[in-house]
KELUM-642983 format. One record per residue (C-alpha): residue number from 1; residue in one letter; chain; x, y, z. Coordinates in Angstrom, 3 decimals, decimal comma, always signed. Layout:
<sites>
> titor|zake|drentor|xx|yy|zz
> NUM|A|A|X|Y|Z
...
</sites>
This chain:
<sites>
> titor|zake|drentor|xx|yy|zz
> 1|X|A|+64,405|+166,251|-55,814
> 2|X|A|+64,231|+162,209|-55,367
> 3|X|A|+63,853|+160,441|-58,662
> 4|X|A|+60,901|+157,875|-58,638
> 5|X|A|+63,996|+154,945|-59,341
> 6|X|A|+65,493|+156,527|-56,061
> 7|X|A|+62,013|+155,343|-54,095
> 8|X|A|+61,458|+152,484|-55,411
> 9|X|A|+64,857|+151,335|-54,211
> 10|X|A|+64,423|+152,489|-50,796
> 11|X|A|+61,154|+151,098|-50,573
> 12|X|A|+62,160|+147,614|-52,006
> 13|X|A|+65,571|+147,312|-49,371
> 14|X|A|+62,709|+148,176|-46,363
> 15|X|A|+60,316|+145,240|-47,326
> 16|X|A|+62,910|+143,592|-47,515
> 17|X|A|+64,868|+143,898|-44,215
> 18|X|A|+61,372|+143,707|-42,594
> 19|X|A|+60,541|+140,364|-43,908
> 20|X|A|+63,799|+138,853|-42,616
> 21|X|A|+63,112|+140,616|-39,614
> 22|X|A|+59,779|+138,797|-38,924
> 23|X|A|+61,424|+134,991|-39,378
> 24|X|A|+60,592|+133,685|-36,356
> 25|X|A|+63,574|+132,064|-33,895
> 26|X|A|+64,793|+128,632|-33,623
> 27|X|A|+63,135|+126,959|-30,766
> 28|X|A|+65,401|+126,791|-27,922
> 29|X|A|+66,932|+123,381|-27,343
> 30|X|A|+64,610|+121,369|-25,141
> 31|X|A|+65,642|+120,028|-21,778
> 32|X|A|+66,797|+115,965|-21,416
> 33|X|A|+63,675|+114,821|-20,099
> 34|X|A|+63,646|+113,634|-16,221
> 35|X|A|+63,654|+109,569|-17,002
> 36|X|A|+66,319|+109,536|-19,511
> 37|X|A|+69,072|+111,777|-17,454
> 38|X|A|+68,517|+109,283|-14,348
> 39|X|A|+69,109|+106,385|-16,765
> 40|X|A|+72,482|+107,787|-18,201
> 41|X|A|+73,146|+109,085|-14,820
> 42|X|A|+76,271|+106,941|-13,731
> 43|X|A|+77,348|+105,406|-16,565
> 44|X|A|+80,646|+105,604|-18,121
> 45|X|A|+81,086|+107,404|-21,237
> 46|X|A|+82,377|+105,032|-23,623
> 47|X|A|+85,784|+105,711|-25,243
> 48|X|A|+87,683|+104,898|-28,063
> 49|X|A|+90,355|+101,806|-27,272
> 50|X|A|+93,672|+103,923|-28,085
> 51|X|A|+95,199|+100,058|-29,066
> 52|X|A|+93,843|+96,711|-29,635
> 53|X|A|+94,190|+93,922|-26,468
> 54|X|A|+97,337|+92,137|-25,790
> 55|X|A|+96,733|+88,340|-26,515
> 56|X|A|+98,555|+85,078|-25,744
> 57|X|A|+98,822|+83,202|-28,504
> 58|X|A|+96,474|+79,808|-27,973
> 59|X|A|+99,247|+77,770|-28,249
> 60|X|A|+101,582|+79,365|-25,594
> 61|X|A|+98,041|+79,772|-23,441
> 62|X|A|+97,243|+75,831|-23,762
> 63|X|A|+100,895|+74,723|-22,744
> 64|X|A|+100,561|+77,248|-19,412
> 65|X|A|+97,433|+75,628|-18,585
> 66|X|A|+98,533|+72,014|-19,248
> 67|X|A|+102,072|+72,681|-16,757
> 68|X|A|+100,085|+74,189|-14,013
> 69|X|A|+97,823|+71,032|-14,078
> 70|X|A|+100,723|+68,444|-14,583
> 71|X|A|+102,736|+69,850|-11,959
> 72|X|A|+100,559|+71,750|-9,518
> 73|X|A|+98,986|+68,647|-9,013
> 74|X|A|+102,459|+66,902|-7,816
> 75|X|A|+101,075|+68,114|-4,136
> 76|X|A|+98,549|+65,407|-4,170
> 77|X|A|+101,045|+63,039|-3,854
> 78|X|A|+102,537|+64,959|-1,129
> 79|X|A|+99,334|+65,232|+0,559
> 80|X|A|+99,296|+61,143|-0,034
> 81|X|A|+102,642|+60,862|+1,891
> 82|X|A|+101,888|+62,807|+4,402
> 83|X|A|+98,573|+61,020|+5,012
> 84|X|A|+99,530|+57,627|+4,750
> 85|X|A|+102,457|+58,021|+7,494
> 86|X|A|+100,637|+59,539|+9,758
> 87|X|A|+98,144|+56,676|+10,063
> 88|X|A|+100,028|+53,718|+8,967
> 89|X|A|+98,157|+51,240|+8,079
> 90|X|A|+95,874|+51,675|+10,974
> 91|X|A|+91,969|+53,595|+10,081
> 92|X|A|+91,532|+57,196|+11,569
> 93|X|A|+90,879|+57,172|+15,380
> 94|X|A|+91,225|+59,620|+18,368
> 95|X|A|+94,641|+57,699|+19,082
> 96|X|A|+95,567|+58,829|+15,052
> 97|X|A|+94,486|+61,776|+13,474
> 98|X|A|+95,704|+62,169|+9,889
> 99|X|A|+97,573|+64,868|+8,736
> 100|X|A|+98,153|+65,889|+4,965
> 101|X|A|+101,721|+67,563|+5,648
> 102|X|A|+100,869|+70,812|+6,746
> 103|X|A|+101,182|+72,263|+10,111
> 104|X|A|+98,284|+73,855|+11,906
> 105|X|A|+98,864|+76,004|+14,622
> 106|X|A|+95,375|+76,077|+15,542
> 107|X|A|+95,106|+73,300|+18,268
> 108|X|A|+92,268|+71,859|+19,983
> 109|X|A|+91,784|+74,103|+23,079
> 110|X|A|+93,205|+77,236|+21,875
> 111|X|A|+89,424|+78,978|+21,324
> 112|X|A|+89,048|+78,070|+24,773
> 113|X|A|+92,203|+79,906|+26,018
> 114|X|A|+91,940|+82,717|+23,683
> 115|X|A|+88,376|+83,762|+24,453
> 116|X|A|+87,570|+86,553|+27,206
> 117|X|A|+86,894|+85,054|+31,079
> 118|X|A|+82,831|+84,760|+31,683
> 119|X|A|+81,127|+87,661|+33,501
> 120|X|A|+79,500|+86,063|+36,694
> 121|X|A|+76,476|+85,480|+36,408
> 122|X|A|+73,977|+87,867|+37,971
> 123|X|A|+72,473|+85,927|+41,303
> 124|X|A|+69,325|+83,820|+40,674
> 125|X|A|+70,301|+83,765|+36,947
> 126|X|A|+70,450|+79,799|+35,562
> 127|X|A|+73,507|+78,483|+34,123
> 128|X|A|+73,392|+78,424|+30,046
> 129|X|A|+75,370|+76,571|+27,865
> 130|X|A|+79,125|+77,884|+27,432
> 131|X|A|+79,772|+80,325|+24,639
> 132|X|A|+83,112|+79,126|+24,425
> 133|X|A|+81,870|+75,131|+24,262
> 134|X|A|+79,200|+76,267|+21,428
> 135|X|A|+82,239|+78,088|+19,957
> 136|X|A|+82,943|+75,731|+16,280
> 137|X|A|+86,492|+76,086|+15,835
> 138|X|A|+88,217|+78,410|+13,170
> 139|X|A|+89,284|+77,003|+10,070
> 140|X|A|+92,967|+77,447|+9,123
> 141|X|A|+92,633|+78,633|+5,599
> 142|X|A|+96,776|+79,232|+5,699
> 143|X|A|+96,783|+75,461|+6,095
> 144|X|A|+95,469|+74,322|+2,897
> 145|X|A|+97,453|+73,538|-0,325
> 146|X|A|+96,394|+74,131|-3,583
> 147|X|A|+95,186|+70,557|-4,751
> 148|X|A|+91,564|+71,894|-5,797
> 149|X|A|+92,801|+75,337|-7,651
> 150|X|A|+95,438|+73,382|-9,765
> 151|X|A|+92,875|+70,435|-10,315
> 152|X|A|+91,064|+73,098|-11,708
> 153|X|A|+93,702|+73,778|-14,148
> 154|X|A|+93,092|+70,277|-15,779
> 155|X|A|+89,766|+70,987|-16,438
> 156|X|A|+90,420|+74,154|-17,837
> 157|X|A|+93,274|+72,664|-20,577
> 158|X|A|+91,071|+70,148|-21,036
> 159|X|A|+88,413|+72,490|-22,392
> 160|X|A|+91,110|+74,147|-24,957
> 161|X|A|+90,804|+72,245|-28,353
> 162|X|A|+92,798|+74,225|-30,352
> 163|X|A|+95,320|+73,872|-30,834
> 164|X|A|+95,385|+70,209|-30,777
> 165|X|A|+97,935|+68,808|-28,628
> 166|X|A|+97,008|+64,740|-30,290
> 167|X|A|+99,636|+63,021|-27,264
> 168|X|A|+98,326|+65,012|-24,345
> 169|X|A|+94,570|+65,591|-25,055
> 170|X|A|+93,177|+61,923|-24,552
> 171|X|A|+95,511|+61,008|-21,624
> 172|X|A|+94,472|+64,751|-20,236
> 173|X|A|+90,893|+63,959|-20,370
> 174|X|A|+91,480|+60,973|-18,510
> 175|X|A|+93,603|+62,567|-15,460
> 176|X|A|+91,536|+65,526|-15,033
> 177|X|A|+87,943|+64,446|-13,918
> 178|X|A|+90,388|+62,194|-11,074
> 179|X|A|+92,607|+64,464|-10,137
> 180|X|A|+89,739|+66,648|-9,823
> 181|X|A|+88,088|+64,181|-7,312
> 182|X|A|+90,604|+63,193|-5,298
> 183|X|A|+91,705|+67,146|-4,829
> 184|X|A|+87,941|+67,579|-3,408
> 185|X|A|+88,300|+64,369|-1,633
> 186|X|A|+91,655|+65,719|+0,595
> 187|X|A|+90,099|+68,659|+0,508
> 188|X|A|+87,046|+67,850|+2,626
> 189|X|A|+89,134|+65,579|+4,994
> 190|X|A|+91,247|+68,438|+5,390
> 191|X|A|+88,272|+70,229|+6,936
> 192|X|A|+86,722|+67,556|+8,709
> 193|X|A|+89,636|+66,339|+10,865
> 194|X|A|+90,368|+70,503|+11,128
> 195|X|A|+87,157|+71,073|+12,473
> 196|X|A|+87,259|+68,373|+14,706
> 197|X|A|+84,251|+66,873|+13,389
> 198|X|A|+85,156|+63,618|+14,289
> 199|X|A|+84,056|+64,047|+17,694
> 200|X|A|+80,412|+64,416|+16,921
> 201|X|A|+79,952|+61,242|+14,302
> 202|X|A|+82,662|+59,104|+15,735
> 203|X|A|+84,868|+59,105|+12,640
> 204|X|A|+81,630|+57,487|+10,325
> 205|X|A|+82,416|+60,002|+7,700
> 206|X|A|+86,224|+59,845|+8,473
> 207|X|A|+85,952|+56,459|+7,684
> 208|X|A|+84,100|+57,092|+4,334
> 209|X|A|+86,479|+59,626|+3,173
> 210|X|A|+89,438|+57,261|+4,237
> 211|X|A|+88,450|+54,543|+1,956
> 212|X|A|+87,849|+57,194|-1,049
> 213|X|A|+91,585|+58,194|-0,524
> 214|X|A|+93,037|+55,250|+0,223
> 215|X|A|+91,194|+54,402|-4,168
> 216|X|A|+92,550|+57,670|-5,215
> 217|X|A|+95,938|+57,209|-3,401
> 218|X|A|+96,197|+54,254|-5,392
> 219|X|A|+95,900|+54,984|-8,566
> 220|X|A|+97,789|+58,273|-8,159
> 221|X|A|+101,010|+57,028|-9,248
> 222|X|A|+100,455|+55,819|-12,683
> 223|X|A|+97,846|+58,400|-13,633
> 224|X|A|+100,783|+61,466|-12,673
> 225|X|A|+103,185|+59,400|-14,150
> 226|X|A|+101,252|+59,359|-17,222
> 227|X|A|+100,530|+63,064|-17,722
> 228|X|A|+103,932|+63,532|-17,168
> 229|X|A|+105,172|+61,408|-19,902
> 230|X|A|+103,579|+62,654|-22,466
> 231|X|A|+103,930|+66,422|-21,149
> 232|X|A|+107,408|+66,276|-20,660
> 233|X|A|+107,531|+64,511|-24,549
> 234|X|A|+105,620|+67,267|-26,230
> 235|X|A|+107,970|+70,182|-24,742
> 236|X|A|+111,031|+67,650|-25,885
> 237|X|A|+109,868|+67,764|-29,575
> 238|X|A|+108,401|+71,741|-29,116
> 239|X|A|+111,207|+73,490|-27,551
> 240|X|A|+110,598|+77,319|-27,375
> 241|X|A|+111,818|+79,321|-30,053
> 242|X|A|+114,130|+81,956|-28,764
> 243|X|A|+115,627|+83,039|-32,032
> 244|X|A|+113,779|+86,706|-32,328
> 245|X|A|+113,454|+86,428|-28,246
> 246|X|A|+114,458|+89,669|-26,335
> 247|X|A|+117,798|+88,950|-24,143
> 248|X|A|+114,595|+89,254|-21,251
> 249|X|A|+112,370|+86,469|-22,507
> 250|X|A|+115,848|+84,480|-23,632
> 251|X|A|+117,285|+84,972|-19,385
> 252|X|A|+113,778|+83,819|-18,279
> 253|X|A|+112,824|+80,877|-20,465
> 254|X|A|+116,110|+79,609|-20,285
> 255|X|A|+116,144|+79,541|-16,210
> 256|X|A|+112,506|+78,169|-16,654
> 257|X|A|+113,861|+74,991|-18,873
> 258|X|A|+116,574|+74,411|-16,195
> 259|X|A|+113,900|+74,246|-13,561
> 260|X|A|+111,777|+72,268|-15,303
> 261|X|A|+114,781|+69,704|-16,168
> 262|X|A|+114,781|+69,626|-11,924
> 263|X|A|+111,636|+68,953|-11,429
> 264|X|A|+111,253|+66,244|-13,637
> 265|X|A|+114,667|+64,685|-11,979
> 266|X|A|+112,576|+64,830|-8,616
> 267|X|A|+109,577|+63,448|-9,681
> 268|X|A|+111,510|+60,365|-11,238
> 269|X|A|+110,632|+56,822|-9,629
> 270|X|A|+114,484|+56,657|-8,748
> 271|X|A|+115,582|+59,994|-7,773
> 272|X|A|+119,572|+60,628|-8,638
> 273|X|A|+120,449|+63,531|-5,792
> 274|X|A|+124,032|+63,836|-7,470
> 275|X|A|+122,178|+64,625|-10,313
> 276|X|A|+119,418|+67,104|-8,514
> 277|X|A|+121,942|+68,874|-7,012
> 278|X|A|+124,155|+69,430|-9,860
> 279|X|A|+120,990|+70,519|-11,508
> 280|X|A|+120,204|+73,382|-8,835
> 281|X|A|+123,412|+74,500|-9,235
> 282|X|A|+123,023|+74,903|-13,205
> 283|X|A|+119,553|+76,802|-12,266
> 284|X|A|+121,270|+79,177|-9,622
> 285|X|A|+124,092|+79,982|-13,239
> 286|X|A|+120,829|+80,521|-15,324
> 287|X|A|+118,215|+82,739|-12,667
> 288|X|A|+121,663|+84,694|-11,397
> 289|X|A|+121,866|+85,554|-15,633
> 290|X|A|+118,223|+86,588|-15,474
> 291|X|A|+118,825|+88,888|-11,847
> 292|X|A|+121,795|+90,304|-13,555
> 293|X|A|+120,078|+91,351|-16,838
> 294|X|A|+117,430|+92,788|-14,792
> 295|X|A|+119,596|+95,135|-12,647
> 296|X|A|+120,712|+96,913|-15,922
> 297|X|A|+117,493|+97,020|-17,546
> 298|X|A|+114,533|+97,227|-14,471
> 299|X|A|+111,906|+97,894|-16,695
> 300|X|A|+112,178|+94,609|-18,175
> 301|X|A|+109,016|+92,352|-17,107
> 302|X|A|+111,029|+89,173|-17,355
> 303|X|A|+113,595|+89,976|-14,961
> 304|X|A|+111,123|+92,129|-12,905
> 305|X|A|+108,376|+88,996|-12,156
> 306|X|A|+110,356|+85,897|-12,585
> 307|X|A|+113,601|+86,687|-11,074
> 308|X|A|+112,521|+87,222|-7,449
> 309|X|A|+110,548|+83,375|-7,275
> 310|X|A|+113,142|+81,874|-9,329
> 311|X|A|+115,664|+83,221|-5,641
> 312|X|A|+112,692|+81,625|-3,484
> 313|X|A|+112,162|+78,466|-5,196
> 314|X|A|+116,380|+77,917|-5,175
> 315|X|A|+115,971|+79,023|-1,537
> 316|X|A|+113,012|+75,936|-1,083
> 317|X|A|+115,010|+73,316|-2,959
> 318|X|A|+118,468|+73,927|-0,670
> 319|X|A|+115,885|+73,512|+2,397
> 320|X|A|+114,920|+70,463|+1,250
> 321|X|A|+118,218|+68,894|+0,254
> 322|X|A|+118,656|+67,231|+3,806
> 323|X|A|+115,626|+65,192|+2,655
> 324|X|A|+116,459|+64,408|-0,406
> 325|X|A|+116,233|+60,728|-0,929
> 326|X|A|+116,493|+58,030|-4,064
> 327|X|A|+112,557|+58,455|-3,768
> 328|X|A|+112,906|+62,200|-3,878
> 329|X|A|+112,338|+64,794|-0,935
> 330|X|A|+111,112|+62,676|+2,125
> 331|X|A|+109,309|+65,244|+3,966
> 332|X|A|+106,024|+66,221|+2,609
> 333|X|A|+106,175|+69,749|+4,420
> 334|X|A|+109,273|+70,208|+2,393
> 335|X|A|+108,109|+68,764|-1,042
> 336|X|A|+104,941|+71,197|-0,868
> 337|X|A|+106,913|+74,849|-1,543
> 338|X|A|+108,849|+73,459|-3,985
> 339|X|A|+105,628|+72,656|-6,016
> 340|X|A|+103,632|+75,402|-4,893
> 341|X|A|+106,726|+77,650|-6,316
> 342|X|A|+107,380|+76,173|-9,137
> 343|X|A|+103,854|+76,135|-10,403
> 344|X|A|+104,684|+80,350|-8,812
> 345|X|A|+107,286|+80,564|-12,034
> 346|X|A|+104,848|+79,179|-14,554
> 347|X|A|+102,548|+81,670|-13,493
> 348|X|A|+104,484|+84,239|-13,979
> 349|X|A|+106,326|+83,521|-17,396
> 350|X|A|+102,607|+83,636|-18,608
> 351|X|A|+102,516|+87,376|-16,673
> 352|X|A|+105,913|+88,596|-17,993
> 353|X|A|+104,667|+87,510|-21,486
> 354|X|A|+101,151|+89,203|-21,497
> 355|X|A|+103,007|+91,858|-20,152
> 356|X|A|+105,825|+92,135|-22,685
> 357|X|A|+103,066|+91,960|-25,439
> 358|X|A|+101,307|+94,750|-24,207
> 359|X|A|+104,802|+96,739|-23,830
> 360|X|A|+105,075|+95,800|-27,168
> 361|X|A|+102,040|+97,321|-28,410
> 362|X|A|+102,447|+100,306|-26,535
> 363|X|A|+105,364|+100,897|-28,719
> 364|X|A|+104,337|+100,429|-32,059
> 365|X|A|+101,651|+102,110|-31,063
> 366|X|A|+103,913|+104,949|-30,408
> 367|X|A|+105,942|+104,734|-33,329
> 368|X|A|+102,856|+104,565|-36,082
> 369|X|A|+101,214|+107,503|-34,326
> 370|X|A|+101,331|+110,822|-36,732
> 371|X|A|+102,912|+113,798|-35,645
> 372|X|A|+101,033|+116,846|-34,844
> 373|X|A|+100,710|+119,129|-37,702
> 374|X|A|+102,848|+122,707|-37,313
> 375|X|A|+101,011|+125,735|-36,033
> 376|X|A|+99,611|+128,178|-38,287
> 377|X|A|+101,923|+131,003|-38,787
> 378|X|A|+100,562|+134,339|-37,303
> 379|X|A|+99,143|+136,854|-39,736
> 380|X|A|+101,591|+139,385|-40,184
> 381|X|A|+100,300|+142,910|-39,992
> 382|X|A|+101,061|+145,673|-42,497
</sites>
């Protein structure tokens, strides 16, 4: 017989299973509504940066800008030379077209000879105007040098304050707003004599632009000459410190420094070619050091970017030795890839640092990360 303790029990484990039976469910989890999946539809999920962003220091940033300006914008005065003896001293005319130094094979006539033969026209039809005579001819954009994109450097160091560079700053400001004009002066004379414009104003605006360069051509001189004095004085009294330098960064800044030294010899008001040359030979010791570290250690960034323009611009410089005068390298279409190159290995001792800093970072990175922790041992059975 079941004790009345005995029933009560059962009787209070029922109410009680049945009360927890009668909770009601969670709600089920509603659906994203309709508006707000098509907004995140398409966008990236954002992650977590694994390491913080590679930087240039300001100072190292404000120096790269200042060199590309300086000496990028050496190819105005090649685009001055090349100018000034093609006309002479005579105005532009159809009898003298200027030239700025570079060739263009694009010559007057060749849309005509390149273009398709007419279809005949049907009979009855009337005689339009040529397509090939409305035809405006193609700009040569492989025949323009860089005068407006290194002008633009100028303006661009110019707008770095800090750090203060208290020589360069003032005369800076100065050279940039005309180096800046006179690059967007050759630069539209460039196209209008390319276009053959000429032929529809009679040289009105040729003449305009003429007496704009012949002001800036002028002046040229002892505003370059300027920049580059106090330039070449600030790297003189901040020479790069090499002493916790990779042997990478030590191979390229010291073939950089040699080719700097050259430049500065050609850009000289009296040019000493004993001295130039004996100078490219130094540079071919230094880049050959560079080449050679690289080919032992190719995943260098110094060896891997700068060596290969450091071989071109030695390979420009022995083309233009046959031209090289007291008053530097006579021929304008020889003088320009020397520039142009050497403003190529700036450039890219500012890409072989960024990317040795980031190679840098990867590592300590690397190093700082904390190992995985061991797997749980399996449970052992009994």
């Amino acid at each position: 017989m079941i004790s009345v303790r005995s029933l009560c029990s059962i009787a209070l484990v029922l109410v009680a299973s049945g009360a927890a039976g009668c909770k009601e469910d969670p709600p089920p989890p509603q659906p994203e509504p309709a508006s707000s999946a098509a907004a995140n539809k398409g966008k990236a999920k954002l992650r977590t940066p694994v390491s913080s962003i590679a930087r240039v220091d300001p100072q190292s940033m404000k120096e790269y800008r200042v060199d590309v300006c300086y000496f990028g914008t050496l190819s105005l005065k090649q685009a001055r030379d090349a100018y000034l003896a093609s006309l002479g001293k005579d105005e532009p005319s159809e009898k003298k077209i200027p030239s700025f130094g570079i060739e263009d094979p694009t010559k007057p006539g060749d849309a005509a000879k390149a273009a398709p033969p007419a279809k005949p026209a049907a009979p009855g039809a009337k005689a339009g105007p040529s397509r090939v005579d409305a035809r405006r001819r193609p700009f040569n954009f492989s025949a323009r040098a860089p005068h407006e994109r290194n002008a633009r450097a100028c303006t661009v160091a110019v707008s770095l304050k800090d750090p203060p560079m208290p020589e360069v700053d003032p005369v800076l400001a100065e050279y940039a707003p005309f180096a800046t004009d006179l690059a967007k002066s050759i630069a539209a004379a460039a196209n209008y004599y390319q276009r053959e414009e000429y032929k529809k104003d009679k040289f009105e605006k040729g003449k305009e632009l003429h007496k704009k360069l012949l002001d800036g051509f002028e002046k040229l001189d002892a505003q370059s000459e300027k920049l580059g004095a106090v330039v070449s004085a600030w790297h003189a009294s901040h020479p790069p410190d090499l002493s916790t330098a990779d042997e990478g960064r030590k191979a390229a800044i010291t073939a950089l420094e040699d080719a700097r030294a050259l430049m500065l010899l050609l850009t000289g008001k009296s040019v000493d070619t004993a001295a130039v040359k004996a100078a490219v030979q130094k540079l071919e010791a230094s880049a050959g050091a560079l080449k050679a570290h690289g080919t032992s250690n190719q995943t260098d960034p110094w060896s891997k970017i700068m060596a290969p323009t450091f071989e071109a611009f030695i390979n420009d410089m022995k083309a233009a030795e046959p031209k090289l005068t007291d008053k530097g390298i006579s021929s304008p279409s020889l003088f320009l890839p020397v520039i142009t190159r050497f403003v190529s290995l700036i450039e890219g001792k500012h890409r072989a640092h960024s990317r040795s800093l980031r190679s840098q970072m990867r590592q300590a990175g690397a190093s700082t990360a904390k190992p995985a922790a061991p797997a749980a041992p399996a449970p052992q059975k009994e």
